[in-house]
Backbone as XML, in Angstrom:
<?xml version="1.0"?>
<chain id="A" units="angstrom">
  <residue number="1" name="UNK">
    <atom name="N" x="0.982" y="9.327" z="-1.454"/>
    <atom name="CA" x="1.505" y="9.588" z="-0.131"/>
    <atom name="C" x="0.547" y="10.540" z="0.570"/>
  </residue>
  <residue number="2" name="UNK">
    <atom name="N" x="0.557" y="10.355" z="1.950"/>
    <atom name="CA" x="-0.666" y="11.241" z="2.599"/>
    <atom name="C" x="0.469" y="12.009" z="3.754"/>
  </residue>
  <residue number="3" name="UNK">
    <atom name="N" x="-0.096" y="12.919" z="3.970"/>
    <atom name="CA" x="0.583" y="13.688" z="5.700"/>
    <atom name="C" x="-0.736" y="13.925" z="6.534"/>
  </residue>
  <residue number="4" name="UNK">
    <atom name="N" x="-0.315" y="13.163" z="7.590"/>
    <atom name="CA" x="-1.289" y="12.883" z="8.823"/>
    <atom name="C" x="-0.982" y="14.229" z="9.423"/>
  </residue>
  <residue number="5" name="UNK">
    <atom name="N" x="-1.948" y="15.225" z="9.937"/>
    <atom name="CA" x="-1.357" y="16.638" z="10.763"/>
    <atom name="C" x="-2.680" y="15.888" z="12.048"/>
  </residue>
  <residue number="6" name="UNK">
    <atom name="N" x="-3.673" y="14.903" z="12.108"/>
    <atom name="CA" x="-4.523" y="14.945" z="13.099"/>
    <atom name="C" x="-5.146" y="13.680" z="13.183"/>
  </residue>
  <residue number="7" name="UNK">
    <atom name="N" x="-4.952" y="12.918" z="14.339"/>
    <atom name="CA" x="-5.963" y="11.780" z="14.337"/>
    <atom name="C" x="-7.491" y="12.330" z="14.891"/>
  </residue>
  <residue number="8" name="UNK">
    <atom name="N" x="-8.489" y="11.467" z="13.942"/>
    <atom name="CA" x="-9.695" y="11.183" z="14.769"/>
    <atom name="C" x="-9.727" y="10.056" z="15.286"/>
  </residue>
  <residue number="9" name="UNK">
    <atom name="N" x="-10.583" y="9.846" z="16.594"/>
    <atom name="CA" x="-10.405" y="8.592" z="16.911"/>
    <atom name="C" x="-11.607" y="8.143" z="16.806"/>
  </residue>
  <residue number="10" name="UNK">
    <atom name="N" x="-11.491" y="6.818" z="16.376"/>
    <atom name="CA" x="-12.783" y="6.216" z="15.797"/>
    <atom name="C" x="-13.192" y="4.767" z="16.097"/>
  </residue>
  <residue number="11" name="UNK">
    <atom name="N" x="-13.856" y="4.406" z="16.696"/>
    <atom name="CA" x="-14.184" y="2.894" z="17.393"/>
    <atom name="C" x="-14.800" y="2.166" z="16.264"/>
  </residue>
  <residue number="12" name="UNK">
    <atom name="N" x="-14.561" y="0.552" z="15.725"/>
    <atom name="CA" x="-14.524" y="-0.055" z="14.877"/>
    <atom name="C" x="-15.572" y="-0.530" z="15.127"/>
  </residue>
  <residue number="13" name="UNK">
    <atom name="N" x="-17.012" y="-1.101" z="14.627"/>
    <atom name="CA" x="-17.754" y="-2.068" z="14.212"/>
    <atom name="C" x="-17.612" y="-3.426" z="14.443"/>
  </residue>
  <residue number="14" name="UNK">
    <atom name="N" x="-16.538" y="-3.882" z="13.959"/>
    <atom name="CA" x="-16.071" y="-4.828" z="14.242"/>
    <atom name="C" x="-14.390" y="-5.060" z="13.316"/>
  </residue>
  <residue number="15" name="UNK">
    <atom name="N" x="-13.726" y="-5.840" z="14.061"/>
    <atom name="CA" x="-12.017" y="-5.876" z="13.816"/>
    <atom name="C" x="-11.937" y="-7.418" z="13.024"/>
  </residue>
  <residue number="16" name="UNK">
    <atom name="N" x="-11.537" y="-7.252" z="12.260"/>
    <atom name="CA" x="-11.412" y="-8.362" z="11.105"/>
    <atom name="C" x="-9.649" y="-8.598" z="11.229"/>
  </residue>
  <residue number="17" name="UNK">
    <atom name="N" x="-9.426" y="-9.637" z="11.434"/>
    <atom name="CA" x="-7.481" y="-9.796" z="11.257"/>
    <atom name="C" x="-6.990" y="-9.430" z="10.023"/>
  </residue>
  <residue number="18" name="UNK">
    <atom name="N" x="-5.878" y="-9.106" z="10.278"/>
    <atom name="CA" x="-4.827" y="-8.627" z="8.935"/>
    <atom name="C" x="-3.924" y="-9.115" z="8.590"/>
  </residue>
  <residue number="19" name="UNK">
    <atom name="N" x="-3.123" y="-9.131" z="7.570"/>
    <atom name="CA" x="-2.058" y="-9.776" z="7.159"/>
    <atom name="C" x="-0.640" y="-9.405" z="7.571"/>
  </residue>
  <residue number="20" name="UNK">
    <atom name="N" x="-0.018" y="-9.948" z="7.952"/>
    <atom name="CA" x="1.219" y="-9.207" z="8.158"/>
    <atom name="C" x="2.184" y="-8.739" z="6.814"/>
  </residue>
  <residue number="21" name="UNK">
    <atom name="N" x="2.726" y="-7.691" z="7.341"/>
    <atom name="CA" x="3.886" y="-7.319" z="5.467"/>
    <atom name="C" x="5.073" y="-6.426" z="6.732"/>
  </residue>
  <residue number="22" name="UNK">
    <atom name="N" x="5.554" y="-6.427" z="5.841"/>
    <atom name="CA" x="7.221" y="-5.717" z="5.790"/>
    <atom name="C" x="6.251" y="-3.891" z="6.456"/>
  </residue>
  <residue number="23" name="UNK">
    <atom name="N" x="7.353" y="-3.084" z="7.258"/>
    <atom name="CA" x="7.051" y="-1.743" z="7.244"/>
    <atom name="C" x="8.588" y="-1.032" z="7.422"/>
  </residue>
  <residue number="24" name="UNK">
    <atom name="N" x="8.940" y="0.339" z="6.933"/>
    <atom name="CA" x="9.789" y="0.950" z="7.661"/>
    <atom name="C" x="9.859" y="2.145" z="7.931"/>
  </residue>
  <residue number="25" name="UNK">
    <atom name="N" x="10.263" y="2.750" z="8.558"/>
    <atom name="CA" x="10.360" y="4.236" z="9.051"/>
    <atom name="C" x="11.096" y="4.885" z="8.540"/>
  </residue>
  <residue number="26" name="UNK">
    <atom name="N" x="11.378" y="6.545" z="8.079"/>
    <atom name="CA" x="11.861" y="7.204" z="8.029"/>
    <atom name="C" x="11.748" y="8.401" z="8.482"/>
  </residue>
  <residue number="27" name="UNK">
    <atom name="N" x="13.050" y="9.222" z="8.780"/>
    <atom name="CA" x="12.748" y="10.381" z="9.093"/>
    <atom name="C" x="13.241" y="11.545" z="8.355"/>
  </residue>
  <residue number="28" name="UNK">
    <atom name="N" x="12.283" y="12.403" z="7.855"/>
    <atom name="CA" x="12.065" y="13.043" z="6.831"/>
    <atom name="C" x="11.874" y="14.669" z="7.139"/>
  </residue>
  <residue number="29" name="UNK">
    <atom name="N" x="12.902" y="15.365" z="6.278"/>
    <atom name="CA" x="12.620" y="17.265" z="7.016"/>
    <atom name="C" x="12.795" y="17.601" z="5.366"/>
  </residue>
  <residue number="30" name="UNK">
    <atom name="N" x="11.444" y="18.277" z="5.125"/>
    <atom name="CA" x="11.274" y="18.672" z="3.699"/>
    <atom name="C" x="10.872" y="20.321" z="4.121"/>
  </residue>
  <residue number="31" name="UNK">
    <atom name="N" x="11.255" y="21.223" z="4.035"/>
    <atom name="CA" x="11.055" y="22.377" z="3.731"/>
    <atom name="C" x="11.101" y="23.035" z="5.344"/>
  </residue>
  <residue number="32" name="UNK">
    <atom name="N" x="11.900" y="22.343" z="6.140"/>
    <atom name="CA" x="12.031" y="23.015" z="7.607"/>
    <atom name="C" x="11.135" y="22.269" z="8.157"/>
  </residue>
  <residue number="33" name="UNK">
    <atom name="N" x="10.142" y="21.487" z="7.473"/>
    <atom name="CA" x="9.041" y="20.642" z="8.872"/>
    <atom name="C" x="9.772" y="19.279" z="8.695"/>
  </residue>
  <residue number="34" name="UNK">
    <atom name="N" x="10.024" y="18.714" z="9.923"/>
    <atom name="CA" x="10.118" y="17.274" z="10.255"/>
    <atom name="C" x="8.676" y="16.374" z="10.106"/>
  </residue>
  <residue number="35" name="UNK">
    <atom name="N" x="9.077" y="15.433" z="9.413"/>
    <atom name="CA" x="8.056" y="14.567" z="9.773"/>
    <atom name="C" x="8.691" y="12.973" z="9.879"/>
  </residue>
  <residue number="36" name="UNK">
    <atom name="N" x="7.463" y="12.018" z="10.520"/>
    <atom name="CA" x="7.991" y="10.690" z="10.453"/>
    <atom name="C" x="7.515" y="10.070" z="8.997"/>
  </residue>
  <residue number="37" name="UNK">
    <atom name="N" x="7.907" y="9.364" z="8.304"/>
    <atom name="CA" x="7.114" y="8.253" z="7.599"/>
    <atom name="C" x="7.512" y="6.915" z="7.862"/>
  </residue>
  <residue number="38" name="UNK">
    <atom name="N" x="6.445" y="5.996" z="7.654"/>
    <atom name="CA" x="6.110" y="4.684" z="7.868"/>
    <atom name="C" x="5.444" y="4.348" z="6.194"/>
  </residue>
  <residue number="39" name="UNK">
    <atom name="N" x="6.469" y="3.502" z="5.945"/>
    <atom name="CA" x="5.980" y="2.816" z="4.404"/>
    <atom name="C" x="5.575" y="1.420" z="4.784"/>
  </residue>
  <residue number="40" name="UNK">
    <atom name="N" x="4.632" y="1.236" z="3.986"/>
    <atom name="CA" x="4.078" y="-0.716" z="4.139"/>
    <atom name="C" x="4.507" y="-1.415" z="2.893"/>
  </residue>
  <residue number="41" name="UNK">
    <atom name="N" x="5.005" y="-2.595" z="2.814"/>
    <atom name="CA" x="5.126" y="-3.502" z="1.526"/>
    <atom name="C" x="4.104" y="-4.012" z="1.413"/>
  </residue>
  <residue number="42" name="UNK">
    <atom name="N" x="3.465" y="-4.807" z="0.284"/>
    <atom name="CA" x="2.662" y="-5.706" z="-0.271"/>
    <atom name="C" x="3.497" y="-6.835" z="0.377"/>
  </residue>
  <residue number="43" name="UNK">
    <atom name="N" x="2.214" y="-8.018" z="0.124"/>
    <atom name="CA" x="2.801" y="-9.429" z="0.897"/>
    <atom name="C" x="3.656" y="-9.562" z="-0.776"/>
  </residue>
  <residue number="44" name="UNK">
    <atom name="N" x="4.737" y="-10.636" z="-0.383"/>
    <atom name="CA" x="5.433" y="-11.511" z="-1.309"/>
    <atom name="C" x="4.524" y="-11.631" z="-2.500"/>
  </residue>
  <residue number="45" name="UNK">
    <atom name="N" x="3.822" y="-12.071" z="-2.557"/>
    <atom name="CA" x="3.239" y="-12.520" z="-3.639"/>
    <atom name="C" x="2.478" y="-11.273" z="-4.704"/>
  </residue>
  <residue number="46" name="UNK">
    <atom name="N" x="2.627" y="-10.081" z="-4.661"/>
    <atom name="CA" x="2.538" y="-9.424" z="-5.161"/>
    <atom name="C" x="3.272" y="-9.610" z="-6.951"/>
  </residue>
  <residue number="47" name="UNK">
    <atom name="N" x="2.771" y="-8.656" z="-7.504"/>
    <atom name="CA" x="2.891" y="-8.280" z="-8.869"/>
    <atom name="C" x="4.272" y="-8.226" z="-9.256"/>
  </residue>
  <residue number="48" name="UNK">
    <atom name="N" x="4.593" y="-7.038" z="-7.821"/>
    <atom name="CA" x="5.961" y="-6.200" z="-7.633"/>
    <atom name="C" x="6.847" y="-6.752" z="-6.783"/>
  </residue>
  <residue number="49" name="UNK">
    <atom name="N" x="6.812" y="-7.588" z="-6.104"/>
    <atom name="CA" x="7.360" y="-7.324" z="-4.802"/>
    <atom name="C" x="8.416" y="-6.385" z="-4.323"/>
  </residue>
  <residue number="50" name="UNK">
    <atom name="N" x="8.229" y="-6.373" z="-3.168"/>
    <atom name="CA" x="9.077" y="-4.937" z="-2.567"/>
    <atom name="C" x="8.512" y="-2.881" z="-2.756"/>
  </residue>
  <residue number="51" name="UNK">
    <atom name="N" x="7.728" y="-3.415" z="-3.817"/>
    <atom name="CA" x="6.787" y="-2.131" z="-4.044"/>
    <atom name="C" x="5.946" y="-1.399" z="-2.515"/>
  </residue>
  <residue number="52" name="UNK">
    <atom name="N" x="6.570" y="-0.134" z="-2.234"/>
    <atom name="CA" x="5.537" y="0.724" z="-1.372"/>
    <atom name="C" x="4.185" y="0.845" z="-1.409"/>
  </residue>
  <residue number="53" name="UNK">
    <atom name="N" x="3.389" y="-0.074" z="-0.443"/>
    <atom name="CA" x="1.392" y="-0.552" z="-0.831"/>
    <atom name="C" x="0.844" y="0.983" z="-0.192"/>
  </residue>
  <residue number="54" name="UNK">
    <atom name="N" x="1.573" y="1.873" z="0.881"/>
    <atom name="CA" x="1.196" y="2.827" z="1.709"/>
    <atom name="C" x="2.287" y="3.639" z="2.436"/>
  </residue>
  <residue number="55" name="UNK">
    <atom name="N" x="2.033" y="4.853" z="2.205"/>
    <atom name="CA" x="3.373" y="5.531" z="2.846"/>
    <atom name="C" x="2.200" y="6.724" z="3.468"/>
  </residue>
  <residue number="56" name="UNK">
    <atom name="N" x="2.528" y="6.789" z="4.708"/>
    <atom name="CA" x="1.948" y="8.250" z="5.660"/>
    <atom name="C" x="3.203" y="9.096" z="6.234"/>
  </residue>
  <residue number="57" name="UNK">
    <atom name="N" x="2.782" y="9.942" z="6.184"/>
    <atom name="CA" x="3.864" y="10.825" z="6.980"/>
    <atom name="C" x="3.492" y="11.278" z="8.242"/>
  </residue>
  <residue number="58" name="UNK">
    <atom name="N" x="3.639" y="11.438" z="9.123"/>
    <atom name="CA" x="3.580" y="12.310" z="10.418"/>
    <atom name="C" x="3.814" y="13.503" z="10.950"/>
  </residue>
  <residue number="59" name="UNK">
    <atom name="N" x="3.039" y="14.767" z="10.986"/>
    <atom name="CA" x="3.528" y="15.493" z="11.154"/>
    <atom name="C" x="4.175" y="15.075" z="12.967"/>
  </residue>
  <residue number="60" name="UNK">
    <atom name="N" x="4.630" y="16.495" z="13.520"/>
    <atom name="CA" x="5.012" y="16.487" z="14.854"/>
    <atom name="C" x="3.734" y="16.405" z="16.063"/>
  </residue>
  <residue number="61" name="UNK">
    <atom name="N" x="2.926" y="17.546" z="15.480"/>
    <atom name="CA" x="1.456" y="17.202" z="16.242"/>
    <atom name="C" x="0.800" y="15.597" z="16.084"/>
  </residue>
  <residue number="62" name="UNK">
    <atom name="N" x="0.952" y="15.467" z="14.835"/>
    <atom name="CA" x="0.052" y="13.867" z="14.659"/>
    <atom name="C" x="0.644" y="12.567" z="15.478"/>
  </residue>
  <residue number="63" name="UNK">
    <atom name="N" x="2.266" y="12.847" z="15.424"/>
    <atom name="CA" x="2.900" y="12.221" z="16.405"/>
    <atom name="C" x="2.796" y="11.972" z="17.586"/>
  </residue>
  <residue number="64" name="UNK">
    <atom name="N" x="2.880" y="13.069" z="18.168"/>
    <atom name="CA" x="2.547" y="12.946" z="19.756"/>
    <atom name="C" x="1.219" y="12.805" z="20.187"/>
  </residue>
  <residue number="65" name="UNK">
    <atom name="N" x="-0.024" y="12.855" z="19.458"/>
    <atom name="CA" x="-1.237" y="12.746" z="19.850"/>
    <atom name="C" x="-1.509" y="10.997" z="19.337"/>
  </residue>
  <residue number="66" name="UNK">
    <atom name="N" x="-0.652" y="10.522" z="18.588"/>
    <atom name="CA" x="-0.358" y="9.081" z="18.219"/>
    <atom name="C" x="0.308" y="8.500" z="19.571"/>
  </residue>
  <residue number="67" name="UNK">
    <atom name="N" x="1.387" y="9.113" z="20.042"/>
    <atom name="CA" x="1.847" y="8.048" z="21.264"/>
    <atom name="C" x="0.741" y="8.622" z="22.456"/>
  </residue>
  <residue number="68" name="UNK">
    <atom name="N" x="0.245" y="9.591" z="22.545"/>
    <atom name="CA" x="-1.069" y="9.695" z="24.056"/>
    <atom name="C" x="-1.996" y="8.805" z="23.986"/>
  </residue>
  <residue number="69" name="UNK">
    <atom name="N" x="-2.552" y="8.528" z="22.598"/>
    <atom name="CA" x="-3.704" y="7.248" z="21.961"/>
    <atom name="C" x="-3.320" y="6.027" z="21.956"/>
  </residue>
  <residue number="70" name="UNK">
    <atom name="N" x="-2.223" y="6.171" z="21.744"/>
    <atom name="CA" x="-1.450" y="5.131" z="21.894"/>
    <atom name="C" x="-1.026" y="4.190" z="23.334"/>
  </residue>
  <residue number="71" name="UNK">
    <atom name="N" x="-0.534" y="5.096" z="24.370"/>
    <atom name="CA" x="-0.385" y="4.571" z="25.597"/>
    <atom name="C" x="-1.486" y="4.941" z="26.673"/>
  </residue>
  <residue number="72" name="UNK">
    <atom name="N" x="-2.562" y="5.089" z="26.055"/>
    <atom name="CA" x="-4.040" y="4.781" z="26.737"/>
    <atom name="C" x="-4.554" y="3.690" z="25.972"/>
  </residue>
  <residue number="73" name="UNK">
    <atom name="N" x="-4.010" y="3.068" z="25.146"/>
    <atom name="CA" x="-4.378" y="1.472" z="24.971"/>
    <atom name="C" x="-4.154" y="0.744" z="25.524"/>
  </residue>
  <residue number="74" name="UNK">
    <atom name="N" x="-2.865" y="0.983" z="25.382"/>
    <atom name="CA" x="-1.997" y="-0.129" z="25.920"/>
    <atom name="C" x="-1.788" y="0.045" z="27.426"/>
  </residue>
</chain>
């Protein structure tokens, strides 16, 4: 498991497509800090299925500098 406290932003080389899988959110307050997490599944065909492939957490800063990066994309 990782905790995101800061994006860099970083322009790709080039963008290769991805697979789609399962994700879900939670919201998580471990020791007085809030954070978000977002877990990813493996596709179906995995070993495990249903097994957590990636879990990040969010702090509150990483958050909101995620939706400003975010809605200057889009």
């Amino acid at each position: 498991m990782a905790i995101v406290r800061e994006f860099i932003k970083k322009e790709l080389e080039r963008s290769n497509a991805h697979s789609e899988v399962e994700a879900t959110i939670s919201f998580v307050d471990t020791d007085g800090e809030k954070f978000i997490q977002i877990d990813t599944y493996g596709s179906k065909n995995r070993a495990i299925p249903g097994k957590v492939s990636q879990s990040l957490r969010l702090s509150e800063a990483a958050y909101e500098q995620l939706k400003k990066l975010a809605e200057q994309h889009f």
